[in-house]
C-alpha positions as CSV (number, residue, x, y, z in Angstrom):
1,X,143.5,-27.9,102.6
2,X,144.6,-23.9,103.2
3,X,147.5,-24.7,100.8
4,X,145.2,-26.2,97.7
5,X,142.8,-23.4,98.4
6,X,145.1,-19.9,98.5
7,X,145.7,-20.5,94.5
8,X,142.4,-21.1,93.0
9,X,140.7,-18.0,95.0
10,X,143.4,-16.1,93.7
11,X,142.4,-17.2,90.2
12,X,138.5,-16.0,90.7
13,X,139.7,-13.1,91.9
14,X,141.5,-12.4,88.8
15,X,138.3,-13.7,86.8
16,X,136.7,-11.4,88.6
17,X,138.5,-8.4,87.6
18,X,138.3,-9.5,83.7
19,X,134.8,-9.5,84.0
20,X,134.2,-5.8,85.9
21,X,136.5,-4.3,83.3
22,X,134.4,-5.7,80.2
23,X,131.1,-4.3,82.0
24,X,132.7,-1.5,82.9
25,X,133.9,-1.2,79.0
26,X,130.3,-1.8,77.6
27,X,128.7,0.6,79.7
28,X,131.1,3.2,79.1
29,X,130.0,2.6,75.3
30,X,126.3,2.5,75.6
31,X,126.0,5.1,77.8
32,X,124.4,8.2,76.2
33,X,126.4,11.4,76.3
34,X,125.1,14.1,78.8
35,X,125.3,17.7,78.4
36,X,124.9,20.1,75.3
37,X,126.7,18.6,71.9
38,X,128.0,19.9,68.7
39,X,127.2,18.5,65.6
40,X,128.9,19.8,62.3
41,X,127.0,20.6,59.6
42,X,126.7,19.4,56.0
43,X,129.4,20.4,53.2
44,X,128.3,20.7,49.8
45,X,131.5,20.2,47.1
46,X,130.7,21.1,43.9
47,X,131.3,18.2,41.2
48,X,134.9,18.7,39.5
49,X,134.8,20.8,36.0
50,X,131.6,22.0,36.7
51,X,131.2,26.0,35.6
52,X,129.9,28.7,38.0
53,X,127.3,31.3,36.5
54,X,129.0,34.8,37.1
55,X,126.3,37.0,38.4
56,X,124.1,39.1,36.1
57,X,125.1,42.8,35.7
58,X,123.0,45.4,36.9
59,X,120.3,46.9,34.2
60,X,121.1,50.4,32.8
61,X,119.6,53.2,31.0
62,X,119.6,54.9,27.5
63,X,119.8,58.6,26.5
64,X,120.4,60.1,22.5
65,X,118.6,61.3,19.7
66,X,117.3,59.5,16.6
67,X,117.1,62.3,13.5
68,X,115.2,61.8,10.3
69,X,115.9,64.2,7.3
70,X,114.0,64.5,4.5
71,X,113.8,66.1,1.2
72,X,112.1,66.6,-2.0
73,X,114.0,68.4,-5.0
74,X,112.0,68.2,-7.7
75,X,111.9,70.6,-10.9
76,X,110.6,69.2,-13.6
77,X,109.1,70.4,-17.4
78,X,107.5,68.9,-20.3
79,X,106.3,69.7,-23.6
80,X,103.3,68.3,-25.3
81,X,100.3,68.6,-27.4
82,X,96.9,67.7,-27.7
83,X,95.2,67.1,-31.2
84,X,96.2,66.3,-34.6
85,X,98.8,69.6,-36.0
86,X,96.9,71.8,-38.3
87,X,93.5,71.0,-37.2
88,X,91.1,73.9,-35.5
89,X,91.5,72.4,-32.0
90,X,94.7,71.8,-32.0
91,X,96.8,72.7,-28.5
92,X,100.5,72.7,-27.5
93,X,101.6,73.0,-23.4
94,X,103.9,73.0,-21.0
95,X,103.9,71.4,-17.5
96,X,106.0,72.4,-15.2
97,X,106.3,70.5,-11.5
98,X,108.0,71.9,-8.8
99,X,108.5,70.3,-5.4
100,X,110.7,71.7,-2.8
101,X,110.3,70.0,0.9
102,X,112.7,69.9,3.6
103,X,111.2,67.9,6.6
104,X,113.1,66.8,9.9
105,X,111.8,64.5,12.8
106,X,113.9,64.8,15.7
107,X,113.4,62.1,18.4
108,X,115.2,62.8,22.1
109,X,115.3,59.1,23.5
110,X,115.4,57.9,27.0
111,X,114.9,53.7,27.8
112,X,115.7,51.6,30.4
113,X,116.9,47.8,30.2
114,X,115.1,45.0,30.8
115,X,115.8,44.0,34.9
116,X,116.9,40.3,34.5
117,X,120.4,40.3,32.0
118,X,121.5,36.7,33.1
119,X,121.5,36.1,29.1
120,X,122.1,40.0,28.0
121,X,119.9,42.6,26.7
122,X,117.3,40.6,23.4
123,X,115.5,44.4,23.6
124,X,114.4,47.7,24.9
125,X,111.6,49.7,24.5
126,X,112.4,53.6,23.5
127,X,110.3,56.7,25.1
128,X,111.1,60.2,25.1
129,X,110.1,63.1,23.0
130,X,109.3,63.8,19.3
131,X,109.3,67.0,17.2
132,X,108.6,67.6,13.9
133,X,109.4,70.5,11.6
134,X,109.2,71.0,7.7
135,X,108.3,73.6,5.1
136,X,106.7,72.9,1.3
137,X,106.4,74.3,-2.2
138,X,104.4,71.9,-4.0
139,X,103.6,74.1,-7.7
140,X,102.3,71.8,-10.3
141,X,101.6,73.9,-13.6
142,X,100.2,73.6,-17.1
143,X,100.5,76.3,-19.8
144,X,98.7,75.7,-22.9
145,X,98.6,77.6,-26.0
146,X,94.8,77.0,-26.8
147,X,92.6,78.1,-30.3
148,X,89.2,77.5,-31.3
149,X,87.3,78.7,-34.5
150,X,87.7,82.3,-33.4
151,X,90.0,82.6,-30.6
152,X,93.4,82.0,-29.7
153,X,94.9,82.3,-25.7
154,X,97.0,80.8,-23.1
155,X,96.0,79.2,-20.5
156,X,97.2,78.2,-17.1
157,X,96.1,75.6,-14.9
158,X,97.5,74.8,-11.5
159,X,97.9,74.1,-7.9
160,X,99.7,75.4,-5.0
161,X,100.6,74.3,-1.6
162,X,103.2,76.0,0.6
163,X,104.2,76.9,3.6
164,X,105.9,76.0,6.6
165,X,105.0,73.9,10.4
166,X,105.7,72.2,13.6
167,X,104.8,69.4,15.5
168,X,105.1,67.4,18.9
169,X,104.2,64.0,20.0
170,X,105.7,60.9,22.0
171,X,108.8,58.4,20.6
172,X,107.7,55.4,20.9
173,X,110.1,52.5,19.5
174,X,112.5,49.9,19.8
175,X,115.9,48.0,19.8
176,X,116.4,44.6,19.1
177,X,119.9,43.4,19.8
178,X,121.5,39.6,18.3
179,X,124.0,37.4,20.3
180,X,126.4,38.4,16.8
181,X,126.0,42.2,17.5
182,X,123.5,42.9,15.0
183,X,120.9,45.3,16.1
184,X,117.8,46.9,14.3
185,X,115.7,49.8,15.4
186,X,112.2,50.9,14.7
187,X,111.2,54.8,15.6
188,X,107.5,56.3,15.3
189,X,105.7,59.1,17.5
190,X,102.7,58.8,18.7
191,X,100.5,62.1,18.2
192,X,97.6,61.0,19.2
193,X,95.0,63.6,21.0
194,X,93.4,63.0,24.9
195,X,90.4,61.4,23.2
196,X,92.6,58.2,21.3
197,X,92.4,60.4,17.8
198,X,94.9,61.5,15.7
199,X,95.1,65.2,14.6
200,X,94.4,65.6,10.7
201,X,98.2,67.2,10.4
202,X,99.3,70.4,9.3
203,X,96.7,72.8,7.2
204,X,98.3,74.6,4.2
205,X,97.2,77.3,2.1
206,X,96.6,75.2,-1.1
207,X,95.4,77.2,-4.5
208,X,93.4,75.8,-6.9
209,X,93.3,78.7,-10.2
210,X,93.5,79.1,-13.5
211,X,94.6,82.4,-15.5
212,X,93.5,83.4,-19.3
213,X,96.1,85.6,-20.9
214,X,97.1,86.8,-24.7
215,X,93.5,86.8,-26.2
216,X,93.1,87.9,-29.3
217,X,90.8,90.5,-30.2
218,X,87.3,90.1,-29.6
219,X,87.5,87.2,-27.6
220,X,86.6,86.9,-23.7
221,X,87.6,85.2,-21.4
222,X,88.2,84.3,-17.3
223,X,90.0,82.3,-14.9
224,X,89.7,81.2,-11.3
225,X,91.7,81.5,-8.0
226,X,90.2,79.3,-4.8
227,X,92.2,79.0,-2.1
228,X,91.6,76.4,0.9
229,X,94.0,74.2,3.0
230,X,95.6,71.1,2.3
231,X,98.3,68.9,3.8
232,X,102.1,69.0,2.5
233,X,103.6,65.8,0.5
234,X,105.3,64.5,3.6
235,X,104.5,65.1,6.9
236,X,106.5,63.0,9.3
237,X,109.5,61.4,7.2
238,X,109.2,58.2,10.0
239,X,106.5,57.0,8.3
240,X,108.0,55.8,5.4
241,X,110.4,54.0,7.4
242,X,110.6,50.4,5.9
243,X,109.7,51.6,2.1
244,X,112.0,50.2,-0.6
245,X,114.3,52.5,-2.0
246,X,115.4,52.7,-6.1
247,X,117.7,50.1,-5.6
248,X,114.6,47.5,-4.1
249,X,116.7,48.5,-0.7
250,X,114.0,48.5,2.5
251,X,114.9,51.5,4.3
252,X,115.5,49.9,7.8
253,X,117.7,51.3,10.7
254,X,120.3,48.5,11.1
255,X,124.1,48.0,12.3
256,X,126.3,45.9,13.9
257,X,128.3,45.9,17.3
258,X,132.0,44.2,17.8
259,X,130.5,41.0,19.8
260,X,133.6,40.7,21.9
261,X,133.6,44.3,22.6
262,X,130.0,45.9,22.2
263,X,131.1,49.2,23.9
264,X,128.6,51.3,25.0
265,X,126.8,53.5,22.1
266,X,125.1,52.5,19.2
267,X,125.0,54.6,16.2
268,X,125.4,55.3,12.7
269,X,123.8,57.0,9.8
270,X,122.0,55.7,6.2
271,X,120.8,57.4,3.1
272,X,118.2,56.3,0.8
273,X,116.0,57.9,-2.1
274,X,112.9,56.7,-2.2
275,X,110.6,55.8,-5.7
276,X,107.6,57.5,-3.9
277,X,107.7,60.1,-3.1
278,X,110.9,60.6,-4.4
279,X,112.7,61.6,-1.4
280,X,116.3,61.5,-0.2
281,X,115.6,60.5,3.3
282,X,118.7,60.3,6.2
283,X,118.8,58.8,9.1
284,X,121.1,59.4,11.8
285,X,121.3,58.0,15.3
286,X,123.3,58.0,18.8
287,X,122.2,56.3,21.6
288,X,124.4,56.1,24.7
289,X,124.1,53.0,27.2
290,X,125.2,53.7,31.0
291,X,127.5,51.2,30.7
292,X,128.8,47.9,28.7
293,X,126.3,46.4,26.4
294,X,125.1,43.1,27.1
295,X,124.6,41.2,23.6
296,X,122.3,38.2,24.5
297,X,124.0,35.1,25.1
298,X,122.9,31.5,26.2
């Protein structure tokens, strides 16, 4: 009996130790982890090939002038006449025109980019200062040699405005800028008074006479002098920005930048003659950026 019993308790006991070692195993598992634990956070990868927007550079400022130059050179005389030849009334004359104007608007420009330049700079707006300075002779003359029944004369009829003047106001504008570096700029002031009104402009002398000379004898006769004020021809040459020139040309401030290497001024100059008036009118400008232009881009 002890002899058949020694070997199976030894088996059980071995049983035994099987089954405390899987317990032992599954609790060890199921057990939850005491104590403070670390967990690792979450890594983002960016998709293969995919392109990374370089940041936006930072917006800059503008400083330079914008100059308009205008002038009127006109001297011009014709001869004429006025009835049939032979007859009582007939009249011969000579008109002579004469218009001499110089005129310059200067514009000192300061401006500021736009703040977001992810896609580049599409336009600024232009402030500053604007002055205004010109002088006029504006002569416009007819002589006639005149006869009647009993009289002969001559006789002058004309007008006159001359002198010289100054003006201020604001520069208000623009530049608009094209992903293929063209640009185009507008310029005006603004002259407007405290009250919203704009100021009638410069105040001339102007002449309105008319002289009687050579009469023959017996004959009587007078003229007139009035003088008031008047405006000159042109006043500010910027607003006749945009007319079309003798050539159908629209006078327009345009150029062009290198795309792949904009640099950091824009300027240039452009000469026109207008059909009306008929003025030469140049227009030169500089404008200076803080640092490398930014030509719009997608």
């Amino acid at each position: 009996m002890r002899a058949s019993s020694y070997p199976r308790l030894r088996r059980l006991r071995g049983a035994s130790a099987i089954l405390l070692v899987a317990i032992s195993a599954g609790a060890c598992s199921a057990a939850p982890a005491s104590g403070p634990t670390q967990t690792q956070a979450a890594v983002t990868q960016r998709p293969p090939g995919e392109a990374t927007q370089a940041p936006a550079p930072p917006a800059g400022t503008w400083t330079g002038t914008i100059t308009l130059h205008g002038v009127i050179a006109i001297d011009k005389t014709e001869d004429g006449s006025d009835g049939d030849p032979g007859s009582t009334y007939y009249d011969t004359y000579t008109k002579h025109d004469v218009t001499q104007t110089d005129v310059t608007d200067t514009y000192t420009i300061t401006a500021s980019d736009p703040e977001d330049l992810t896609y580049g700079i599409d336009s600024i707006d232009l402030g500053g200062s604007a002055a205004n300075a010109g002088t006029t002779l504006e002569r416009y003359t007819t002589t006639w040699k005149k006869q009647n029944s009993g009289c002969t004369w001559t006789e002058e009829d004309g007008t006159e405005t001359k002198g010289p003047w100054t003006g201020t106001g604001k520069a208000v504008g623009s530049v608009g800028f094209n992903e293929d570096g063209s640009y185009s700029i507008d310029i005006h002031p603004d002259i407007s008074l405290p009250n919203g009104e704009e100021p009638d402009g410069p105040q001339l002398p102007y002449r309105n006479f008319q002289t009687i000379t050579d009469l023959s004898a017996g004959c009587q006769g007078t003229g007139y002098d009035q003088t008031t004020t008047q405006g000159p021809i042109v006043w500010w040459v910027s607003s006749f920005l945009g007319e079309t020139d003798v050539n159908n040309i629209y006078s327009n401030i345009e150029g062009n930048l290198n795309p792949a290497n904009p640099g950091s001024t824009v300027d240039g100059s452009s000469t026109w003659k207008l059909k009306l008036p008929e003025m030469t009118m140049t227009i030169t400008w500089h404008l200076v950026h803080s640092g490398q232009i930014v030509l719009p881009h997608s």
